[in-house]
C-alpha positions as CSV (number, residue, x, y, z in Angstrom):
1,X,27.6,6.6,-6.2
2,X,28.3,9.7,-3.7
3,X,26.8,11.6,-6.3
4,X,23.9,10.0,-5.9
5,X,24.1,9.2,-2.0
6,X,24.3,13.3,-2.0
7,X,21.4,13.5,-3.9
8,X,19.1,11.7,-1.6
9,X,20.2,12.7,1.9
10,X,19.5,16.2,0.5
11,X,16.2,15.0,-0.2
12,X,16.0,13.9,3.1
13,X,17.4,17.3,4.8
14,X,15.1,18.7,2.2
15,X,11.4,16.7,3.7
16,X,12.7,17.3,7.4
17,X,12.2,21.1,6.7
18,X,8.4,19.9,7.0
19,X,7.9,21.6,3.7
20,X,5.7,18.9,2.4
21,X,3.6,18.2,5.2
22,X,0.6,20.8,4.3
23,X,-2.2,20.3,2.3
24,X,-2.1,23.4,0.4
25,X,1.6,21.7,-0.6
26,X,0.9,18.6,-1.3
27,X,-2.6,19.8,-3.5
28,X,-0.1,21.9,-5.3
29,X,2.2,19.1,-6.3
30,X,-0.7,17.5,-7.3
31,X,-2.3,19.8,-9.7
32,X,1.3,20.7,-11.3
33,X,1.5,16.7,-12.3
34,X,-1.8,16.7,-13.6
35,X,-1.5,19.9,-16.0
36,X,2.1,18.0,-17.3
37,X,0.4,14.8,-17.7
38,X,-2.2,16.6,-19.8
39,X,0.2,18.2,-21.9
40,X,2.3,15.5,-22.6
41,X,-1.2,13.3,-23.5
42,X,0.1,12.2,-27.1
43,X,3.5,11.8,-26.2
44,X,2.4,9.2,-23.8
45,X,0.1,7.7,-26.4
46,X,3.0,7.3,-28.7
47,X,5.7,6.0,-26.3
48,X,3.6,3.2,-25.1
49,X,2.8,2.2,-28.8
50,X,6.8,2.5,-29.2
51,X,7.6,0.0,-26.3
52,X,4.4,-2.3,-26.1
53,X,2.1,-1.5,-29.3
54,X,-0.7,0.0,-26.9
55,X,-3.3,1.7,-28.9
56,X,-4.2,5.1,-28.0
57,X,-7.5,3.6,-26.4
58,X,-6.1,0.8,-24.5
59,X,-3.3,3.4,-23.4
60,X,-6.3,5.9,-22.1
61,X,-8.0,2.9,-20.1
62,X,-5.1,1.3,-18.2
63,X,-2.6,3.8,-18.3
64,X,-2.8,7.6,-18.2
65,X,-6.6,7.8,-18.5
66,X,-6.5,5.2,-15.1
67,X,-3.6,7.0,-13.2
68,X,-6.2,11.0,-14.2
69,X,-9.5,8.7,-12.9
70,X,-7.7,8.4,-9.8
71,X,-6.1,11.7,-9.2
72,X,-9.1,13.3,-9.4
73,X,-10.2,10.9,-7.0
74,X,-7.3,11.7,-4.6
75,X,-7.7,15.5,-5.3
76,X,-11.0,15.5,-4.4
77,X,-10.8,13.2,-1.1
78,X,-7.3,14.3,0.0
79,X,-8.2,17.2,2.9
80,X,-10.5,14.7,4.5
81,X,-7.9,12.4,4.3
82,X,-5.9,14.3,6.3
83,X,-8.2,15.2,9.0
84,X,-7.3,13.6,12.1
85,X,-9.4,10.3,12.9
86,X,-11.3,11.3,16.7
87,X,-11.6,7.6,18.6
88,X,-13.0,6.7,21.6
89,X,-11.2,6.5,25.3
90,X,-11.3,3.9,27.1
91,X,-12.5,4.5,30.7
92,X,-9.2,4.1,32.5
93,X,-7.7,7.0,30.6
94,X,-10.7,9.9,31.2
95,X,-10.7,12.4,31.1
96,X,-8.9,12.2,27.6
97,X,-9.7,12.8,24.0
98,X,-8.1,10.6,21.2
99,X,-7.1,10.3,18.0
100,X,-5.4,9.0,14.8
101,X,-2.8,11.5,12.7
102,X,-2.0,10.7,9.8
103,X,1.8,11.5,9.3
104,X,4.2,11.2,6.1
105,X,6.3,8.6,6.5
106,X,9.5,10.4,5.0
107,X,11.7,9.6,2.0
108,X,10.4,6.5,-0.3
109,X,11.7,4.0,-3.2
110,X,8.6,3.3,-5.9
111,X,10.1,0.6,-8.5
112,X,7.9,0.2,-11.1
113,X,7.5,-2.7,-13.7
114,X,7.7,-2.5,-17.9
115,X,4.0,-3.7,-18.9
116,X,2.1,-0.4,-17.5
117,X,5.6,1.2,-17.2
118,X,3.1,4.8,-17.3
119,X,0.2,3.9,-14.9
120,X,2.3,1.5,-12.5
121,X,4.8,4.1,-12.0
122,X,3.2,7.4,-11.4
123,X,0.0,5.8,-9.6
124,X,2.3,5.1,-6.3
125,X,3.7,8.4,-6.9
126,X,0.2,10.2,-6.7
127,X,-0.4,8.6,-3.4
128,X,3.3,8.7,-2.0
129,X,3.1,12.5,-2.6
130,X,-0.7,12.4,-1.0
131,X,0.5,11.5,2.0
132,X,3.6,14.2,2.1
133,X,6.3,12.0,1.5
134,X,9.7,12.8,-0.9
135,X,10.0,10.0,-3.5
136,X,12.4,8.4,-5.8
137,X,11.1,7.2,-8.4
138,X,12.4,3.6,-10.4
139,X,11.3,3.0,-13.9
140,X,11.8,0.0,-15.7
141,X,14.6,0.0,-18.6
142,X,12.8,-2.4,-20.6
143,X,10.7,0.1,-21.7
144,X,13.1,3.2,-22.3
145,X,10.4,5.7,-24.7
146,X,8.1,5.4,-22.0
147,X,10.8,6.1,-19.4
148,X,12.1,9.3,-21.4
149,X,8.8,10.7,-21.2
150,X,8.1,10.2,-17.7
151,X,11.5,11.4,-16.6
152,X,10.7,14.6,-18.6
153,X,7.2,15.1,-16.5
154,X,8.9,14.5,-13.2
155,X,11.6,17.5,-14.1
156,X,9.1,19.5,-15.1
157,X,7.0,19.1,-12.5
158,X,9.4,18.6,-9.6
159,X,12.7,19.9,-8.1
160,X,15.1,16.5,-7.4
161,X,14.9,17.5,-3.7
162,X,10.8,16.3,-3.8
163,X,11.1,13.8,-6.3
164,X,14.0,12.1,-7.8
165,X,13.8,10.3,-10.3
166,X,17.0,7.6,-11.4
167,X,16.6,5.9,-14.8
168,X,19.1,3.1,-15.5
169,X,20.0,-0.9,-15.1
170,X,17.6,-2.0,-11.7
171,X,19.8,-4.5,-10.7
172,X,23.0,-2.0,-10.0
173,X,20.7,1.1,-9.2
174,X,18.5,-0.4,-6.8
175,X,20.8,-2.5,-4.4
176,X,23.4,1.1,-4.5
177,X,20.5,2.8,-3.2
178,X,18.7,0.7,-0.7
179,X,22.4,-0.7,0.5
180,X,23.4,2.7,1.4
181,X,20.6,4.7,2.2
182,X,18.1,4.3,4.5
183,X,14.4,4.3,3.0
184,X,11.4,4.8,5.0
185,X,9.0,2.8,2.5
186,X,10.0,0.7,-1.1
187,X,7.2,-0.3,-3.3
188,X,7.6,-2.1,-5.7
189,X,5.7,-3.6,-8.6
190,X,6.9,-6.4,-10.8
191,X,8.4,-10.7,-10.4
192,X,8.1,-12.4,-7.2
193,X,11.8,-13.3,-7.7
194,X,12.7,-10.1,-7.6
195,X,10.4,-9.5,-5.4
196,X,12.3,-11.3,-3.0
197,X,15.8,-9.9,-3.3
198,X,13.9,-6.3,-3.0
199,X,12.3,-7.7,0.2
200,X,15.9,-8.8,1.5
201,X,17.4,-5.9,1.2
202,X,14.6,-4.0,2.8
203,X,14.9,-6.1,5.8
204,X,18.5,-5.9,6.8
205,X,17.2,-1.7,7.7
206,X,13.7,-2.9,8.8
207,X,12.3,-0.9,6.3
208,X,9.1,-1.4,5.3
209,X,7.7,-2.7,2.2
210,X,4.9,-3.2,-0.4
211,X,5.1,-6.2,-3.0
212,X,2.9,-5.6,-5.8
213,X,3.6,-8.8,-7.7
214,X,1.9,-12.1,-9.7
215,X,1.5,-15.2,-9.6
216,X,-1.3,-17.8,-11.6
217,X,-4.7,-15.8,-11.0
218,X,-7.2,-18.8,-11.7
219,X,-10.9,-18.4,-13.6
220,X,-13.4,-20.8,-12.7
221,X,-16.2,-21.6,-15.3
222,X,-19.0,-23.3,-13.0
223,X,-21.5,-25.2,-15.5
224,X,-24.6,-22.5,-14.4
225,X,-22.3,-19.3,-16.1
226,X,-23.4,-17.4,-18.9
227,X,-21.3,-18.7,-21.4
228,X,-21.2,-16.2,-24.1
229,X,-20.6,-13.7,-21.8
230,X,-17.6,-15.5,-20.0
231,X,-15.9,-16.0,-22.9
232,X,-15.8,-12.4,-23.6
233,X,-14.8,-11.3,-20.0
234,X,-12.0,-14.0,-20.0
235,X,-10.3,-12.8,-23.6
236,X,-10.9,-9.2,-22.8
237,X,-8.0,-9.0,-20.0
238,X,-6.0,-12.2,-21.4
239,X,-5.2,-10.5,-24.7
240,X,-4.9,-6.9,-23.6
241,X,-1.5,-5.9,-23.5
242,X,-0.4,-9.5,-25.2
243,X,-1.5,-11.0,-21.8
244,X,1.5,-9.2,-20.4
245,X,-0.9,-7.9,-17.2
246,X,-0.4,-9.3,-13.7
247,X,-3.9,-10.0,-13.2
248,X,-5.1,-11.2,-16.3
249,X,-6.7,-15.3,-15.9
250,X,-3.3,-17.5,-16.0
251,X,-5.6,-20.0,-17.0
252,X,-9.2,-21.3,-17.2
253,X,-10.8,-23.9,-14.9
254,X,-14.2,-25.1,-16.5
255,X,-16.9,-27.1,-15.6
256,X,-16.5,-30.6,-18.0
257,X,-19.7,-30.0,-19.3
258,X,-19.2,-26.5,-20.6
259,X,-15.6,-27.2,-22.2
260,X,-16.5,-27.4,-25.4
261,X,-19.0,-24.4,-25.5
262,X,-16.2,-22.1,-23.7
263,X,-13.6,-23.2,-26.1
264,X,-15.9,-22.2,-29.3
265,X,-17.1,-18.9,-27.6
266,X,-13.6,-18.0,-27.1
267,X,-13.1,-18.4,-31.0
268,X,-15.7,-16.8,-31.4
269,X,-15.1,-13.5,-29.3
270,X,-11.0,-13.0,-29.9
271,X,-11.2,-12.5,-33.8
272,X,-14.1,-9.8,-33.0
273,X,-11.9,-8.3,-30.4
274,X,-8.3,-8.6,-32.3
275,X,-9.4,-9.4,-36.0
276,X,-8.7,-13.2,-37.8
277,X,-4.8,-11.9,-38.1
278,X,-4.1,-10.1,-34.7
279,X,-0.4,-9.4,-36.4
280,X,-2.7,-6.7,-38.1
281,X,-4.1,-4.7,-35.9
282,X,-3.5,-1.9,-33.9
283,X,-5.3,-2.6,-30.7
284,X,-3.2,-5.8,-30.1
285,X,0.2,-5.7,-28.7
286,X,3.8,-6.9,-28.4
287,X,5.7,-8.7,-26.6
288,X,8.3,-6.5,-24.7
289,X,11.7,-7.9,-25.5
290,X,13.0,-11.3,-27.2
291,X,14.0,-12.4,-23.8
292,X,10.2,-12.6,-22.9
293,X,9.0,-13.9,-26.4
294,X,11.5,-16.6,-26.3
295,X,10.2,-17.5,-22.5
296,X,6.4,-17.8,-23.6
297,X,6.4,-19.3,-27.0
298,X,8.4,-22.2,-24.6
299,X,5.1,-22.9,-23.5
300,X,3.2,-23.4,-26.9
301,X,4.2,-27.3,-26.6
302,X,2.4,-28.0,-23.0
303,X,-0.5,-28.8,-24.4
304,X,-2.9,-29.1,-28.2
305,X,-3.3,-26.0,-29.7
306,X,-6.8,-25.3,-30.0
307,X,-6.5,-21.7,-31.5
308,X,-4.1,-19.4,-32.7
309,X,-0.3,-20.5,-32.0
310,X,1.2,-18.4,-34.7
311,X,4.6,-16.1,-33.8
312,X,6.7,-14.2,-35.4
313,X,10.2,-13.4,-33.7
314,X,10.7,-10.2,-35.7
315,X,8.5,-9.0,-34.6
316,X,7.8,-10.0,-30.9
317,X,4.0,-11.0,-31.9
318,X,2.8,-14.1,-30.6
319,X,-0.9,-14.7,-31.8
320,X,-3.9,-15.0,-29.1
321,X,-3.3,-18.9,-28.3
322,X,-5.8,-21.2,-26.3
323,X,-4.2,-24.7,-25.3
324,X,-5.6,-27.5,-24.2
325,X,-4.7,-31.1,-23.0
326,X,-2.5,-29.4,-20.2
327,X,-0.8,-31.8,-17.7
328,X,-0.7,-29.8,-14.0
329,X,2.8,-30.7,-14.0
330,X,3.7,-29.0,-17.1
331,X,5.8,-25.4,-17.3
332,X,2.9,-23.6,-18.0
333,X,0.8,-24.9,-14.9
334,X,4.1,-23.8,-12.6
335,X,4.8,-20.2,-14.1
336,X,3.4,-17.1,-14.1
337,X,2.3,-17.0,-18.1
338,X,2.4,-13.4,-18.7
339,X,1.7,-13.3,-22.5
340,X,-0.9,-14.6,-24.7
341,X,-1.7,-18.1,-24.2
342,X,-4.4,-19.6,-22.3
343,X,-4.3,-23.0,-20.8
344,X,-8.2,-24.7,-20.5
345,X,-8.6,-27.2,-17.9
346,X,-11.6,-29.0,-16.2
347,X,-13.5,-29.8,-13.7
348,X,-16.4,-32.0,-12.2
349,X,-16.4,-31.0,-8.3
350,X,-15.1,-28.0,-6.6
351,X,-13.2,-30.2,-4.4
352,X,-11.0,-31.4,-8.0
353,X,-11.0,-27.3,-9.3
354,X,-9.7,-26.6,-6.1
355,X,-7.1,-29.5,-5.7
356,X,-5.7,-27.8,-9.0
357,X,-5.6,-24.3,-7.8
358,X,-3.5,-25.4,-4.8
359,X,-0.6,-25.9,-6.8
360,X,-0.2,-22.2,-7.0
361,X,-2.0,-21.1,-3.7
362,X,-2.6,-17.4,-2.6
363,X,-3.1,-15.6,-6.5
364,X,-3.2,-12.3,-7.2
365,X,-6.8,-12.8,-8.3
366,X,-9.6,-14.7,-8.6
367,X,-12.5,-15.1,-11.1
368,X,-15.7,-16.9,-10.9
369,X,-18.2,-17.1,-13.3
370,X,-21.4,-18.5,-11.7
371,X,-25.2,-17.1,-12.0
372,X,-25.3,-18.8,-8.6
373,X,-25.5,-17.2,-5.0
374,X,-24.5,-20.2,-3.2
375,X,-21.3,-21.0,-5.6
376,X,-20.2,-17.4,-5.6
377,X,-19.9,-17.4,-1.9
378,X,-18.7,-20.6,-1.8
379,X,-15.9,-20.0,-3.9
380,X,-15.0,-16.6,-2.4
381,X,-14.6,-18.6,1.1
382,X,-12.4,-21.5,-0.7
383,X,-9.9,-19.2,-1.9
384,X,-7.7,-17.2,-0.4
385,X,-6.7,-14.5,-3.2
386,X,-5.4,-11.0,-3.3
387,X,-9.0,-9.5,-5.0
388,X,-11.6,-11.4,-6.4
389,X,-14.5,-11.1,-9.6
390,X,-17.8,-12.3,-9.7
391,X,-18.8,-12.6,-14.0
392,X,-15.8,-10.5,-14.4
393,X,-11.9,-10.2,-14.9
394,X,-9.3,-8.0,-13.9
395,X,-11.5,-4.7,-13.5
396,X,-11.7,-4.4,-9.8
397,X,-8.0,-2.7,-9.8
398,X,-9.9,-0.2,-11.7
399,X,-12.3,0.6,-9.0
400,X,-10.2,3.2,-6.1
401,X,-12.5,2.1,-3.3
402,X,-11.2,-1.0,-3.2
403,X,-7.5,-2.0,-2.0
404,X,-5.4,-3.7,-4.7
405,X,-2.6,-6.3,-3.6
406,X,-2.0,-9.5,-2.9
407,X,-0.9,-11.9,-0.4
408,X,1.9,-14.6,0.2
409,X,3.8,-15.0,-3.0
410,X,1.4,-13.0,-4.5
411,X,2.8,-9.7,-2.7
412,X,1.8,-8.3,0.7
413,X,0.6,-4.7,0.9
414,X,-2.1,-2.5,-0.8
415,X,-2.8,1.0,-2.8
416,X,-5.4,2.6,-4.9
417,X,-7.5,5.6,-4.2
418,X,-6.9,6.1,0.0
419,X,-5.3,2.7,0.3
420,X,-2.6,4.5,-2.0
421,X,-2.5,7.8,1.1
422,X,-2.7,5.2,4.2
423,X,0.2,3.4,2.5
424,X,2.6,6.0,2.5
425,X,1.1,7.6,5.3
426,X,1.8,6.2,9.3
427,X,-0.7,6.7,11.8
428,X,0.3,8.4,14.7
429,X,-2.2,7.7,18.4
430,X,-2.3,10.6,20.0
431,X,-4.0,11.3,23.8
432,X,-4.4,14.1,25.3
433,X,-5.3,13.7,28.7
434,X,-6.9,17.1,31.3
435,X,-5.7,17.8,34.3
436,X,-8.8,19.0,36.2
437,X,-9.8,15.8,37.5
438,X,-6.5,13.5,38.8
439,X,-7.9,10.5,40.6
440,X,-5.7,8.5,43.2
441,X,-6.6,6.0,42.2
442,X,-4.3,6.1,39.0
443,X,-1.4,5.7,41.7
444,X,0.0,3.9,43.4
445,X,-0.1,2.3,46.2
446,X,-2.9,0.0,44.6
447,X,-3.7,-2.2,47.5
448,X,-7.2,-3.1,47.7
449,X,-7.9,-1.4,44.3
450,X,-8.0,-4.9,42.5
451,X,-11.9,-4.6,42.7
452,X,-12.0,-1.3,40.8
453,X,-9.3,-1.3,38.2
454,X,-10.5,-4.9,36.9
455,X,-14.2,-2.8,36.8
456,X,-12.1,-0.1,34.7
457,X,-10.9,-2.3,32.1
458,X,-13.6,-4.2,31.6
């Protein structure tokens, strides 16, 4: 432990140098992750396929291909980033100029989760370094080949001073650290459970957090969607990664009238997607560890399988399953499914979809598939959520410009693209005020002034 405790006040000693605060630094970090990340492509291919089955394609898309997309983002945004943000003065201050610095905020904590153990874990990086700041870095040890490989890019990249990185068991690691050290940020990605005890500890320091974590992200079917299409939006996400992707539909609200047509799209689009035996191909995934497989295939008897259902323990595959029949008050409709199995329920009125939803308010995401104007907004007003889709699920986290978090039990907090910078960054007012013009009137006594100031502040 004062191994460790040694290692990150020397980080700290190491950012109060200032060291990191430049841009010609920080671009230089940057770059050098970039070219290791490069070089080390099929090594990341193959220790995703190790831990989770990824292909080399889905691998590209949401994990090192997603975490390059938005580096070269960051790269090519970050010195206007930087630039200090000129505002307005208010009339009782002139003559002053103002603006907003953005300043690192100093040492930071980024946990990442085991089902994008890659992208989930160096994307905070990228924008923790952005912003100037020293970082340890978390990984999950459910998915040690992936961790191995990333621990080899960080020491090749880094010196443990700028980023340290601390492989090992999260539930003794993280408490040693954040018990005895005090962090200026933690972000983490992963349960709300754990979520909370991370959020716990931050507190008793006051130090500031951002919870990127889950929840039951709803899809509403409104009787006016394109079917076909739907059906092929909704598997897409569900199945990727064995469903083991926090913003992937938890489950499916449709319209009663369109049940039947969903439920025979989706049989149509998953064997196209994953082939008649998913246990068979490549492009489909695995469950992470028997602890999670024995979890989900709990769930298999909430409702009538409709599709799929098949499993095989030896080798953590659970078959793309749709399930319907589902009682709200069943397991499924409480947890967080996070694998492969797809509850379809229905609907009649908005005011009944949304009676359902409540039972899990405040999700990560929202879907809405509608080739109306007047239901889109109507369901983007009904629902609080931490991002929404309009004929479309899950890709908005793929787009920078947008913020990606949640809110309530969902997580609270944002990152992607500048969201990432402005969340490790802290944005310091400054005024500078002249001294060639001093009014009295900014003194006191201020008898019989009343009139004047109130006309001053408006």
């Amino acid at each position: 432990m004062s191994s460790l405790l040694d290692q990150l006040h020397a980080m700290r000693r190491y950012f109060e140098t200032g060291v990191t605060k430049p841009y010609a630094y920080r671009k230089q970090q940057l770059l050098a992750l970039k070219k290791v990340v490069e070089e080390n492509e099929q090594a990341i291919y193959d220790v995703l396929h190790a831990d989770l089955k990824k292909s080399k394609e889905e691998s590209w898309v949401t994990e090192n291909g997603f975490f390059m997309a938005e580096l070269k983002d960051t790269l090519s945004n970050l010195k206007n980033w930087m630039e200090p943000q000129a505002v307005p003065t208010n009339l009782l201050n002139l003559p002053s100029s103002s603006k907003i610095v953005q300043e690192p905020l100093g040492v930071v904590l980024v946990i990442g989760p085991w089902n994008y153990p890659f992208q989930l874990l160096f994307t905070p990086l990228m924008g923790a370094i952005a912003a100037g700041n020293c970082v340890v870095l978390k990984p999950s040890e459910f998915a040690p080949a992936t961790a191995a490989i990333m621990q080899k890019i960080v020491e090749a990249c880094f010196t443990p001073e700028q980023v340290l990185y601390i492989p090992g068991d999260g539930a003794t690691v993280i408490p040693e650290m954040m018990n005895h050290f005090s962090f200026d940020h933690v972000f983490y990605t992963g349960s709300t459970s754990v979520g909370k005890i991370i959020y716990k500890m931050a507190a008793e320091k006051l130090t500031p957090v951002t919870l990127e974590l889950g929840g039951k992200s709803p899809c509403v079917v409104e009787a006016d969607a394109n079917i076909s299409v739907a059906a092929k939006r909704i598997a897409m996400p569900k199945y990727s990664n064995a469903g083991q992707m926090c913003v992937a539909p938890d489950y499916v609200l449709v319209h009663e009238s369109k049940k039947n047509e969903l439920i025979e799209a989706l049989k149509k689009a998953i064997p196209n997607m994953y082939g008649v035996d998913a246990s068979k191909t490549d492009g489909y995934g695995k469950i992470i560890n028997e602890k999670q497989f024995n979890r989900i295939i709990t769930y298999l008897t909430d409702g009538t399988i409709v599709y799929g259902g098949k499993y095989n323990a030896a080798d953590l595959y659970i078959e793309p399953t749709i399930i319907d029949g589902v009682n709200i008050d069943s397991k499924i409709m409480k947890e967080e499914i996070f694998g492969p199995i797809l509850p379809i329920l229905t609907f009649n009125t908005m005011e009944e979809a949304k009676a359902i939803i409540a039972h899990n308010p405040n999700p990560l995401a929202f879907y809405i598939f509608t080739s109306s104007n007047e239901k889109e907004k109507a369901w983007i007003d009904a629902v609080p959520a931490g991002g929404v889709c309009v004929n479309a699920a899950s890709v908005h986290l793929m787009n920078p410009h947008l913020p990606f978090g949640g809110r309530g039990f969902s997580g609270t907090g944002a990152y992607h693209g500048k969201y990432s910078f402005d969340t490790f960054s802290h944005k310091k007012s400054v005024m500078k005020s002249f001294t060639w013009f001093d009014p009295a009137l900014k003194y006191p006594p201020f008898n019989g002034k009343l009139k004047l100031l109130k006309w001053m502040l408006g």
